[in-house]
DSSP file (Angstrom, degrees, kcal/mol; ACC not computed):
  #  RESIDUE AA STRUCTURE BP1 BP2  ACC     N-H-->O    O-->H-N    N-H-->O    O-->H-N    TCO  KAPPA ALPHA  PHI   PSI    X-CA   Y-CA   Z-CA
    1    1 A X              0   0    0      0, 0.0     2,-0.4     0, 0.0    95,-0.1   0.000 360.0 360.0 360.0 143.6    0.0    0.0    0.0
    2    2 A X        +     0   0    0      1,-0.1    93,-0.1    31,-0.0     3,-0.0  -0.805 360.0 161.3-102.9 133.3    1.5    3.7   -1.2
    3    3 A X        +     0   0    0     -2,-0.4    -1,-0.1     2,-0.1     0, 0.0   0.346  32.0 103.3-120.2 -19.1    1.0    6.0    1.6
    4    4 A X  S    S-     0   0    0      1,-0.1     3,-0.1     3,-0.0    33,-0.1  -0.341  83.2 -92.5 -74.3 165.6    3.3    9.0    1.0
    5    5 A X        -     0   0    0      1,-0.1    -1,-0.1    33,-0.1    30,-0.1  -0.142  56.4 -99.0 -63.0 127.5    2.3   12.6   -0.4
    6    6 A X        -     0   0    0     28,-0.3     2,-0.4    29,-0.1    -1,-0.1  -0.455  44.3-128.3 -52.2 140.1    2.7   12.6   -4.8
    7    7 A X        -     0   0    0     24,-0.2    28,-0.1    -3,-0.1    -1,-0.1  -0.865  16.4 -94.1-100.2 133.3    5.6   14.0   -5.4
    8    8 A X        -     0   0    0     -2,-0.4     2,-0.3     1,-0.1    -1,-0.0  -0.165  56.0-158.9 -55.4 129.4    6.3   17.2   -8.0
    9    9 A X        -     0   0    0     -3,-0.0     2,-0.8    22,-0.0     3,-0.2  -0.729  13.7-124.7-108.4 158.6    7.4   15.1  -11.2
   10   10 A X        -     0   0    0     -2,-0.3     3,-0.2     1,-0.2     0, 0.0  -0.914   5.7-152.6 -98.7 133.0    9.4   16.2  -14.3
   11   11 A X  S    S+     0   0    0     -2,-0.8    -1,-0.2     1,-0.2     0, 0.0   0.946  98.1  61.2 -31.3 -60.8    7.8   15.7  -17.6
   12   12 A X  S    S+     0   0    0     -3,-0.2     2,-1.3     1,-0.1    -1,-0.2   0.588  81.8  93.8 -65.4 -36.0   11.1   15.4  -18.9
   13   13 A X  S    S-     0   0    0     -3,-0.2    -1,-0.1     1,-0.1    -3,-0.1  -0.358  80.8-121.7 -28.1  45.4   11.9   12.4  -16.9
   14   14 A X        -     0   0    0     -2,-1.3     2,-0.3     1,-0.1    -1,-0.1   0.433  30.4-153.8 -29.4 151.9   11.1    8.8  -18.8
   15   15 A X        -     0   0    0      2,-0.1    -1,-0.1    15,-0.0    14,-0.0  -0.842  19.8-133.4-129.9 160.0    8.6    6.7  -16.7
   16   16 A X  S    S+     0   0    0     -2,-0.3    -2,-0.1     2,-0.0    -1,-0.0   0.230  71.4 109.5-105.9  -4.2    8.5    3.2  -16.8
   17   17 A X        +     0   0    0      9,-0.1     2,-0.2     3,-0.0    11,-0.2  -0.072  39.3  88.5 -60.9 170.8    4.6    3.2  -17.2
   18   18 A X  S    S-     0   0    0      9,-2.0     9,-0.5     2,-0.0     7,-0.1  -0.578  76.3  -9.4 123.8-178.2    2.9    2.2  -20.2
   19   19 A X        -     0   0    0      7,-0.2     7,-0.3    -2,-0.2     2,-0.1  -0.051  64.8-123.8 -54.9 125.9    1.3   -1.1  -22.2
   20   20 A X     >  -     0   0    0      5,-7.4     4,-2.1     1,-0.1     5,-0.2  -0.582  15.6-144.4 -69.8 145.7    2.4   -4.5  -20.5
   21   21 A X  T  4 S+     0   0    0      2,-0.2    -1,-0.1     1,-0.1    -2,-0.1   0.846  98.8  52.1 -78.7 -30.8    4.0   -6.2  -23.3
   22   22 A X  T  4 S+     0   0    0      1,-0.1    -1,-0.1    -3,-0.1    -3,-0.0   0.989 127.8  16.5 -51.3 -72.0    2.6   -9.3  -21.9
   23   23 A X  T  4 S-     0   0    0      2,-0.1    -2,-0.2     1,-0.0    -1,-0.1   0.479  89.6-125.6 -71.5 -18.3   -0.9   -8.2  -21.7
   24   24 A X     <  +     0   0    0     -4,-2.1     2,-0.2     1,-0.4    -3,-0.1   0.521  67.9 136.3  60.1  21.3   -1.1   -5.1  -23.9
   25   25 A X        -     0   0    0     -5,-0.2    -5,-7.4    -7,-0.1     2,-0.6  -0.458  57.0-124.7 -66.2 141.3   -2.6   -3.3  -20.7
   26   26 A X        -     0   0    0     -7,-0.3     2,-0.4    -2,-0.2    76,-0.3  -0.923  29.2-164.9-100.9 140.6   -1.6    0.1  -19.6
   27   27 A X        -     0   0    0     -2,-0.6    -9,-2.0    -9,-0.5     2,-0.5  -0.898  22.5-115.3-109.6 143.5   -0.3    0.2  -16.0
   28   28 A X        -     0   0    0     -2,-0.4     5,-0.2    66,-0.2    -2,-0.0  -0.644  33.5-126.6 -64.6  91.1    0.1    3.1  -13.9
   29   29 A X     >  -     0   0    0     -2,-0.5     4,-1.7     1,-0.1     5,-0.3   0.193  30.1 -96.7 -63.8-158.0    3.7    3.7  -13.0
   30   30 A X  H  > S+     0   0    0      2,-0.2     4,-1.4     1,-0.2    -1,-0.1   0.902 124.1  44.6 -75.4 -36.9    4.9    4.1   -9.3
   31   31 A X  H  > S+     0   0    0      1,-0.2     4,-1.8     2,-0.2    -1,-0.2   0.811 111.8  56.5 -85.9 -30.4    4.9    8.2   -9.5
   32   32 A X  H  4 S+     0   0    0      2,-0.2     4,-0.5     3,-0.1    -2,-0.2   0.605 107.9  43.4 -88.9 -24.6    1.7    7.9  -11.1
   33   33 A X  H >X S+     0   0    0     -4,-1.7     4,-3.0    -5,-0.2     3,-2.1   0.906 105.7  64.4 -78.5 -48.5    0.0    5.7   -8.1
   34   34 A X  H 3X S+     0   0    0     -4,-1.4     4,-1.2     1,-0.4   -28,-0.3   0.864 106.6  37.5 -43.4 -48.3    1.3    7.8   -5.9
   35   35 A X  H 3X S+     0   0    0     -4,-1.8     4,-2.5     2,-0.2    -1,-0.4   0.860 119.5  49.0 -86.9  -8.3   -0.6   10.7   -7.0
   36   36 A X  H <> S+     0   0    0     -3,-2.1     4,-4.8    -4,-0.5     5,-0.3   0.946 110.9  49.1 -81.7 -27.2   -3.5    8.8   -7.7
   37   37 A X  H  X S+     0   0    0     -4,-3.0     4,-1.3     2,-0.2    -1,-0.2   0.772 111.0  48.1 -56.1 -37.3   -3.3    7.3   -4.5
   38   38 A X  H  X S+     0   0    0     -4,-1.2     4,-2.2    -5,-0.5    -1,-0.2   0.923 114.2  48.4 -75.2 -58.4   -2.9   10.8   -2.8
   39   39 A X  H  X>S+     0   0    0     -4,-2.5     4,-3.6     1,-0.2     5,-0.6   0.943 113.6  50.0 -70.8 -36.4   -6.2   12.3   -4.9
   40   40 A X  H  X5S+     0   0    0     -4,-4.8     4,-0.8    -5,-0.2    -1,-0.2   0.948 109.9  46.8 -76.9 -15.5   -8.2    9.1   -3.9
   41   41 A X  H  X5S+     0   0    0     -4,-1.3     4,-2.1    -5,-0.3    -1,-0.2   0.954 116.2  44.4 -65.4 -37.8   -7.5    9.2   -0.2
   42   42 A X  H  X5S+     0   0    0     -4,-2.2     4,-2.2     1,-0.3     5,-0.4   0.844 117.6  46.7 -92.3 -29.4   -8.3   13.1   -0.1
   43   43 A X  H  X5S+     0   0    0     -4,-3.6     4,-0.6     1,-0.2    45,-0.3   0.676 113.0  49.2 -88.5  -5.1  -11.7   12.4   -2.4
   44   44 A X  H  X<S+     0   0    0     -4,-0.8     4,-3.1    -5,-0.6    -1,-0.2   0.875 112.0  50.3 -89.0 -40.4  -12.9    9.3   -0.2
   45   45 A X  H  X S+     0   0    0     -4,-2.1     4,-1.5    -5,-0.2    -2,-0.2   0.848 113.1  40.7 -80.6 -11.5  -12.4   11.4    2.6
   46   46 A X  H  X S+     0   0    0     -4,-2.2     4,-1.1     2,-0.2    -1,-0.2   0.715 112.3  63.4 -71.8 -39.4  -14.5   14.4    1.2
   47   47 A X  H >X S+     0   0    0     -4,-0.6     4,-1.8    -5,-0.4     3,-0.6   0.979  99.5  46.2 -48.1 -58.2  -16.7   11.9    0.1
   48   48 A X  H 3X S+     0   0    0     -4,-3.1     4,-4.2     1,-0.3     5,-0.2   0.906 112.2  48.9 -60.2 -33.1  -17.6   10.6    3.5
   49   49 A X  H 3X S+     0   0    0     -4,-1.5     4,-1.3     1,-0.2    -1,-0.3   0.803 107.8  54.2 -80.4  -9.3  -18.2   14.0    5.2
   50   50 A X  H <X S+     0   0    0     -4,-1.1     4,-2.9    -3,-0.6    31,-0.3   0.687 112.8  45.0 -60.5 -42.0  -20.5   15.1    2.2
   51   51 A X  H  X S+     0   0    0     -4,-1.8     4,-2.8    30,-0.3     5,-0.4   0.945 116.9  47.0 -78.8 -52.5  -22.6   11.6    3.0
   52   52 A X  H  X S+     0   0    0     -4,-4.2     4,-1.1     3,-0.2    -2,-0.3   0.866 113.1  48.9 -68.5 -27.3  -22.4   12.6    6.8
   53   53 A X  H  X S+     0   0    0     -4,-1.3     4,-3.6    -5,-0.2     5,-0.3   0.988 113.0  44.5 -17.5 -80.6  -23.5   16.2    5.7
   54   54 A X  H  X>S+     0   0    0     -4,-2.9     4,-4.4     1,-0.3     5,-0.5   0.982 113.1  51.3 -50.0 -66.1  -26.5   14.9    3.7
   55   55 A X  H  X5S+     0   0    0     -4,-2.8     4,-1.4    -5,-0.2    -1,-0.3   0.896 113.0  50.3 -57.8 -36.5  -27.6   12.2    6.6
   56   56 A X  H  X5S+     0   0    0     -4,-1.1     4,-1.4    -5,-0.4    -2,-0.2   0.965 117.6  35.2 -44.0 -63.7  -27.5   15.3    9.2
   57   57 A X  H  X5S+     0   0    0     -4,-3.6     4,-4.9     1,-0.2     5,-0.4   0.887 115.0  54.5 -79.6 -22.7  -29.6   17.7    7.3
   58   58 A X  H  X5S+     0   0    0     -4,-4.4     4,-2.4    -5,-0.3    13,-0.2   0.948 113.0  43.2 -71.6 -14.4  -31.9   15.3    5.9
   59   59 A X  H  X<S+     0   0    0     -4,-1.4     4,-2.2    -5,-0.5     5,-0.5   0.896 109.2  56.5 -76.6 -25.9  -32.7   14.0    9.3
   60   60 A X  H  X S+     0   0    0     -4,-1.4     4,-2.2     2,-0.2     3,-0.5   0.941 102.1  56.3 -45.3 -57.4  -32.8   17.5   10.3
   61   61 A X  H  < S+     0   0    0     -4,-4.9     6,-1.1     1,-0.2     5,-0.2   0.921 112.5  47.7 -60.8 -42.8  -35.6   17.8    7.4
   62   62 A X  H >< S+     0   0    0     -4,-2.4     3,-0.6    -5,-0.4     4,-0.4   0.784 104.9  49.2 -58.5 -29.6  -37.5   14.9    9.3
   63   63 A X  H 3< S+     0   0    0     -4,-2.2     2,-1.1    -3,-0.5    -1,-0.2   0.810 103.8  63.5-103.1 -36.9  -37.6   15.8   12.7
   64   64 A X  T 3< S-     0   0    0     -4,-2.2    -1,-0.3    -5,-0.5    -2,-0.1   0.181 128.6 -94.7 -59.6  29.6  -38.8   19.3   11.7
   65   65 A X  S <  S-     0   0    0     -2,-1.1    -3,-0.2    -3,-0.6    -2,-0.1   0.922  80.5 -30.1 -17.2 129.8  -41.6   17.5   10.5
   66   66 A X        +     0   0    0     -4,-0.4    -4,-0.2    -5,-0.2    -5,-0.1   0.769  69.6 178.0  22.4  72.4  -41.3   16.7    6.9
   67   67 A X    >   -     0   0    0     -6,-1.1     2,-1.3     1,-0.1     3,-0.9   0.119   9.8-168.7 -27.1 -16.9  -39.1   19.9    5.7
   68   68 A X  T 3> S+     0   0    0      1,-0.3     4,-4.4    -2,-0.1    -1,-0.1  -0.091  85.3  59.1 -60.4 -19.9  -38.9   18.7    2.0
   69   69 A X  H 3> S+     0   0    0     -2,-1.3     4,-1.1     2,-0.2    -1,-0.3   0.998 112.2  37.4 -55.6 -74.2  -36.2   21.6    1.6
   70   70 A X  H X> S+     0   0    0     -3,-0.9     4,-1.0     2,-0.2     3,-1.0   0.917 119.9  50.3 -39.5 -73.2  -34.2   19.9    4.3
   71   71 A X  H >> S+     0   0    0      1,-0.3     3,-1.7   -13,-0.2     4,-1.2   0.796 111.6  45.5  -6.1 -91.1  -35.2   16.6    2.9
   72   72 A X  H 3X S+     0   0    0     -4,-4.4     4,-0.7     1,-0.3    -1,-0.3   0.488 110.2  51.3 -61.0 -21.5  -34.3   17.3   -0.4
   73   73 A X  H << S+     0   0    0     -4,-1.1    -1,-0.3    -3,-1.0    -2,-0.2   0.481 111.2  53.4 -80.8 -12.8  -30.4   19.2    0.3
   74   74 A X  H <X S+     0   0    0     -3,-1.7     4,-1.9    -4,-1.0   -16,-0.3   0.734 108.1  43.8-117.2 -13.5  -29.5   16.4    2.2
   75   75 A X  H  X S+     0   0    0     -4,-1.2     4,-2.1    -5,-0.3     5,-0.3   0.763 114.9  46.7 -81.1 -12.3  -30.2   13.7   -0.4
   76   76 A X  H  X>S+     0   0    0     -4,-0.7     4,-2.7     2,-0.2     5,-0.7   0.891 117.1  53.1 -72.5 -37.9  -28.7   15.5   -3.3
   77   77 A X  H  >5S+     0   0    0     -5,-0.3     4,-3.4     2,-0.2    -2,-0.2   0.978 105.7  48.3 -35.4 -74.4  -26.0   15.8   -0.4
   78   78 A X  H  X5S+     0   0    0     -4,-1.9     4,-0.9     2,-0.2    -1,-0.2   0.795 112.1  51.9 -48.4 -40.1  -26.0   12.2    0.3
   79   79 A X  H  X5S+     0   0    0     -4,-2.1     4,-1.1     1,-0.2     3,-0.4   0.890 107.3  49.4 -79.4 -37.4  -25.5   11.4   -3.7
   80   80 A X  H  X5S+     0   0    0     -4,-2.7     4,-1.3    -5,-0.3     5,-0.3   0.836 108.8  52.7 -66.8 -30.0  -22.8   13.6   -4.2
   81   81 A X  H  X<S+     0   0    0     -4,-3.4     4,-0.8    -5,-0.7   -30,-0.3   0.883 110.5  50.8 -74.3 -16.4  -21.0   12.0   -1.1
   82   82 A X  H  X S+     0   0    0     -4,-0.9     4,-0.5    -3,-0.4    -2,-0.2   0.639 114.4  41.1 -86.5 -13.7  -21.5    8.4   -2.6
   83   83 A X  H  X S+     0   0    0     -4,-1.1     4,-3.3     3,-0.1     5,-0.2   0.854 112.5  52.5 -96.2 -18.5  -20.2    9.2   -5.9
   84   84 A X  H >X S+     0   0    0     -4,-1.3     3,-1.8    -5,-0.2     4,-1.8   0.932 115.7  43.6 -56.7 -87.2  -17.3   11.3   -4.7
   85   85 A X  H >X S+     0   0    0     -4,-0.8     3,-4.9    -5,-0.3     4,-1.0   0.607 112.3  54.9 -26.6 -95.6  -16.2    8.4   -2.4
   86   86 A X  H 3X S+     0   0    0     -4,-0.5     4,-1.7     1,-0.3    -1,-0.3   0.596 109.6  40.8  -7.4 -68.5  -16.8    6.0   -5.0
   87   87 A X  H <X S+     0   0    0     -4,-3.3     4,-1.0    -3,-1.8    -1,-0.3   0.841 114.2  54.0 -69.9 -19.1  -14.6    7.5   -7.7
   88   88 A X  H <X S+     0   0    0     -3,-4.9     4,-2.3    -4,-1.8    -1,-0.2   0.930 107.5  55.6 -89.8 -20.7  -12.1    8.1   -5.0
   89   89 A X  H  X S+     0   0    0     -4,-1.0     4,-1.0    -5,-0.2    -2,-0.2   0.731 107.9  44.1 -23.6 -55.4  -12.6    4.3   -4.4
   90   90 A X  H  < S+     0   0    0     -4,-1.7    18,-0.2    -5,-0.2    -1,-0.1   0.493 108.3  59.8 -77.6 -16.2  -11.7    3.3   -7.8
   91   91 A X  H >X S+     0   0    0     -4,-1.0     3,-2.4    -5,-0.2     4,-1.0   0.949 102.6  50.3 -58.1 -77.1   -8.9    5.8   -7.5
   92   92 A X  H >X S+     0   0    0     -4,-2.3     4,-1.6     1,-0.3     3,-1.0   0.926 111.2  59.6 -48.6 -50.4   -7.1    3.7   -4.1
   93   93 A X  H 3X S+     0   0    0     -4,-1.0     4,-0.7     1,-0.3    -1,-0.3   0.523  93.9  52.1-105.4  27.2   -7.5    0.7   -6.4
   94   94 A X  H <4 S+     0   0    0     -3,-2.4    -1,-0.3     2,-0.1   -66,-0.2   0.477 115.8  48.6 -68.9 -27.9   -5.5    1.6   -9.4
   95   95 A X  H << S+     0   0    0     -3,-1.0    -2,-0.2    -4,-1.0    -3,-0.1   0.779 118.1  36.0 -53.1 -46.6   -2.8    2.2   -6.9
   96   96 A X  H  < S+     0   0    0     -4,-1.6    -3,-0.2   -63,-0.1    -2,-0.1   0.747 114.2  63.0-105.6 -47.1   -3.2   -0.9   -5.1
   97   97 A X     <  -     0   0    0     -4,-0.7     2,-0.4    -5,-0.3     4,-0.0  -0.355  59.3-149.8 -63.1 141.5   -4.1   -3.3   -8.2
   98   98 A X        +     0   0    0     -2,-0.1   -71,-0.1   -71,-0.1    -3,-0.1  -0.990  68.4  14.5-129.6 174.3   -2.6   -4.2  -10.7
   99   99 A X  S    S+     0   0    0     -2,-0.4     3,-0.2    -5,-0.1     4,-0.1   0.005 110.2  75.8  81.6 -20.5   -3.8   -5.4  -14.7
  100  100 A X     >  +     0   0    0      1,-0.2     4,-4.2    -7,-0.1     3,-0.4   0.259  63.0 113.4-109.6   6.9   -7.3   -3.8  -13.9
  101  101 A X  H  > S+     0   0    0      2,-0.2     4,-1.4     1,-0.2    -1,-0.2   0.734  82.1  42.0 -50.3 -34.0   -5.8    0.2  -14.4
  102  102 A X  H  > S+     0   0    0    -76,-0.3     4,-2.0    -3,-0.2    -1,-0.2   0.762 115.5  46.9 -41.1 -65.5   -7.8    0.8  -17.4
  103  103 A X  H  > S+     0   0    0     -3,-0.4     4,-0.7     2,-0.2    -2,-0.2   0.919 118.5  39.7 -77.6 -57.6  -11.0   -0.8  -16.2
  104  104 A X  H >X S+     0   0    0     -4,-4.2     3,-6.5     2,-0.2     4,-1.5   0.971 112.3  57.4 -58.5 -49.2  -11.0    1.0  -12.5
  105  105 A X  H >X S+     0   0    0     -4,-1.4     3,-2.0     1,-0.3     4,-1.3   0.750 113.2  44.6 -51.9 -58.0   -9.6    4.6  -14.1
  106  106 A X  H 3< S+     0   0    0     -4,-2.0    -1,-0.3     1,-0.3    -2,-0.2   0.261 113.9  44.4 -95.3   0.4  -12.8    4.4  -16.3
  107  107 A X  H << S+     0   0    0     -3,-6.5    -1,-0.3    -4,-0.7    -2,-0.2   0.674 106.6  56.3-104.8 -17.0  -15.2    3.4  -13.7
  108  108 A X  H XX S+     0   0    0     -3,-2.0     4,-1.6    -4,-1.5     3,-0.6   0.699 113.8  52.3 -81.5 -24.0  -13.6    6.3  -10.9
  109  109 A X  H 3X S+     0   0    0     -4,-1.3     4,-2.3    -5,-0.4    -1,-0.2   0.763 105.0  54.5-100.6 -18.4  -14.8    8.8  -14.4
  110  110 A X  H 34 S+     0   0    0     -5,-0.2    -1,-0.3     2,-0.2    -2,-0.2   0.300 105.3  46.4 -78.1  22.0  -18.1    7.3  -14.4
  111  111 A X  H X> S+     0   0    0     -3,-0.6     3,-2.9     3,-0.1     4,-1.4   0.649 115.3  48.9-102.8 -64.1  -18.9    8.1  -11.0
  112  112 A X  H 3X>S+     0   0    0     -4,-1.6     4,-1.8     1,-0.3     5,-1.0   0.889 107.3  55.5 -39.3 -57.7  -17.6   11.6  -11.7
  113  113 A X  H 3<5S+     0   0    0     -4,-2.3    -1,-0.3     1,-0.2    -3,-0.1   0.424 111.2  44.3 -59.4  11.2  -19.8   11.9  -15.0
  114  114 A X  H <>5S+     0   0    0     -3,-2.9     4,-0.6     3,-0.1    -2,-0.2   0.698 112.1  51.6 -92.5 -31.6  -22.7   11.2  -12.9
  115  115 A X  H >X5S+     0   0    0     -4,-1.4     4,-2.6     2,-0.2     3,-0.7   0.931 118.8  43.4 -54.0 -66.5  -21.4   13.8  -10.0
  116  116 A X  H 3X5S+     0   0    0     -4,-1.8     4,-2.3     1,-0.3    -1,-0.2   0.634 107.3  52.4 -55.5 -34.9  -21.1   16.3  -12.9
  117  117 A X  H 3><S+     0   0    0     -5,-1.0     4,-0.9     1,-0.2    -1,-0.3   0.882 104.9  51.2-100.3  -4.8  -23.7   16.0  -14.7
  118  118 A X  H XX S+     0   0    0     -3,-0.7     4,-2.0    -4,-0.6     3,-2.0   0.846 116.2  48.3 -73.9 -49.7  -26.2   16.4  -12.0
  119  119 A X  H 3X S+     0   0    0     -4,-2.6     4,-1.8     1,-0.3     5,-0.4   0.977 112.3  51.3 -45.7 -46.6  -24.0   19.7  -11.1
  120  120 A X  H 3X S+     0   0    0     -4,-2.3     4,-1.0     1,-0.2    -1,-0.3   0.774 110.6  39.1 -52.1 -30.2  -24.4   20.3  -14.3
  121  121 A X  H <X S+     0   0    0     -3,-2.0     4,-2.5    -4,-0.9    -1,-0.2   0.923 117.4  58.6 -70.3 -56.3  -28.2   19.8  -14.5
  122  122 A X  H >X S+     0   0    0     -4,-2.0     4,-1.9     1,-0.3     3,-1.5   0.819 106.2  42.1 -15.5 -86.2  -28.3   21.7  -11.1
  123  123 A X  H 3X S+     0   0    0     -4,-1.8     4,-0.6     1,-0.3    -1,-0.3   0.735 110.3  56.2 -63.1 -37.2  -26.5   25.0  -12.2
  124  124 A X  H >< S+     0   0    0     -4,-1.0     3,-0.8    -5,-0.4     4,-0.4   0.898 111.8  48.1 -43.4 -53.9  -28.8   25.0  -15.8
  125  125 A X  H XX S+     0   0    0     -4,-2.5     3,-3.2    -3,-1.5     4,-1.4   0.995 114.5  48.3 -60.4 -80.7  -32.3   24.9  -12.9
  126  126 A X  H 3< S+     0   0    0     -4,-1.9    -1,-0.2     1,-0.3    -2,-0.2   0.549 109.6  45.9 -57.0   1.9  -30.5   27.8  -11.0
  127  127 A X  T <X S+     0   0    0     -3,-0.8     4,-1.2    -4,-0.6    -1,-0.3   0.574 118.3  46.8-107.3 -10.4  -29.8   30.1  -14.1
  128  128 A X  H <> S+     0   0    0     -3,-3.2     4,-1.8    -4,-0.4     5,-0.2   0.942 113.1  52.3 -70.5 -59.3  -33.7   29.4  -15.4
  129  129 A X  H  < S+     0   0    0     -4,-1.4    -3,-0.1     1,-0.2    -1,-0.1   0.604 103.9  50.2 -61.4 -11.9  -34.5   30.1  -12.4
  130  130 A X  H >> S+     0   0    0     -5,-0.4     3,-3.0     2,-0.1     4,-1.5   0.994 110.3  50.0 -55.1 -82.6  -32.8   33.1  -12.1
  131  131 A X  H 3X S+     0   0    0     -4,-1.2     4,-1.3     2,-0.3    -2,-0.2   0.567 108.2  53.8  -6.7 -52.1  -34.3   34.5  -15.2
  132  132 A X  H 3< S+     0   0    0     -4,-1.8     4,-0.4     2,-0.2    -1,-0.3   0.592 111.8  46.6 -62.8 -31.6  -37.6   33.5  -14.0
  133  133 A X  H X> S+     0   0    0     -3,-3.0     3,-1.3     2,-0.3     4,-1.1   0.973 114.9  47.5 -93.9 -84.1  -36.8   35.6  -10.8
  134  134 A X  H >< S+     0   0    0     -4,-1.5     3,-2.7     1,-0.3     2,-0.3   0.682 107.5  58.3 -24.0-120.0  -35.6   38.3  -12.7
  135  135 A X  G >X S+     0   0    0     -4,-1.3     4,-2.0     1,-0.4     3,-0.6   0.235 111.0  35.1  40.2 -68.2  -38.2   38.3  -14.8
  136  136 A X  G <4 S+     0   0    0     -3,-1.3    -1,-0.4    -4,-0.4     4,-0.3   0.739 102.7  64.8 -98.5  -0.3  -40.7   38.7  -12.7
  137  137 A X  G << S+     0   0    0     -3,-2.7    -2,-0.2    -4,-1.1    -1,-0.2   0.712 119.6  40.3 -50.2 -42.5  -39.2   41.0  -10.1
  138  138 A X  T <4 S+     0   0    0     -3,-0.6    -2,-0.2     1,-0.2    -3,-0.1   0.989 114.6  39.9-102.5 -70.8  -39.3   43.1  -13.5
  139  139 A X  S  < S+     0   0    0     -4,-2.0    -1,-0.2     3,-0.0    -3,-0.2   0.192  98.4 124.8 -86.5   2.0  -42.2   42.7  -15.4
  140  140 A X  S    S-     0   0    0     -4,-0.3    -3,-0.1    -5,-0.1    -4,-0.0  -0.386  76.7 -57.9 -94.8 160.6  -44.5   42.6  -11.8
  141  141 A X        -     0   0    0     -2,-0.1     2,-0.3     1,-0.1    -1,-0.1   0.329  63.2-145.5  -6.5 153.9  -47.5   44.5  -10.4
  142  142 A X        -     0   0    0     -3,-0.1     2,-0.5     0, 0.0    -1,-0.1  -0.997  14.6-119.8-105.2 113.1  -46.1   48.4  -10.5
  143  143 A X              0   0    0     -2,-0.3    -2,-0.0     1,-0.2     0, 0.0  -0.678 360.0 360.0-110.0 138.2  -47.2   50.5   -7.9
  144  144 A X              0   0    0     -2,-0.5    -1,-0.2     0, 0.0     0, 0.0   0.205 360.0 360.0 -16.2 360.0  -49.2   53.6   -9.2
């Protein structure tokens, strides 16, 4: 198991990564777990307090009986701490693994392209709704 900090690399440097000749797999060289190893520790652990976020406020939304506000910020909460963790999951075991480098890196970016593309959905609802805001802020009642 890699535990130390990634270390500042040179481009310029040859690495020993690349296609096993055997398998015609790419592997992850040793400087190259190291940072991955480094990004999944810090995204597993961001993950979990994001999940312990989301379970706070959505119980929060419960005991105020039924909030749906509350409710609803602490499951979008909760799903964005399970995919963080995840992909920083699939991260630790490209580090840890080996033959499968390919196959985890490309499951740790589908948990991020689900993370993303809800932000992504997210911020689209909050610029309509802006507009909307706007909008009628503008175009409403006048007073004489």
């Amino acid at each position: 198991m890699i535990t130390s900090e990634p270390q500042i690399l040179d481009p310029m440097e040859p690495n020993h990564a690349g296609p096993d000749a055997e398998s015609g797999r790419y592997e992850f060289g040793e400087n190259e777990n190291l940072i991955l190893s480094g990004l999944a520790s810090k995204m597993r652990l961001v993950g979990l307090f994001i999940v312990g976020i989301g379970l706070f406020v959505f119980a929060y939304g419960v005991v105020r009986m039924v909030e749906v506000g509350y409710i609803f910020a602490g499951l979008l909460d909760f799903v964005v701490g399970i995919w963080t963790f995840g992909a920083g999951t699939e991260f630790k075991k490209i580090a840890e693994t080996p033959n499968k480098d390919t196959e985890l890196l490309m499951r740790g970016l589908e948990n991020l392209l689900r993370l993303y593309t809800l932000v992504y959905w997210l911020c689209l609802l909050a610029i309509l709704f802006t507009f909307i805001q706007v909008g009628a802020v503008s175009f409403g009642e006048r007073p004489a």
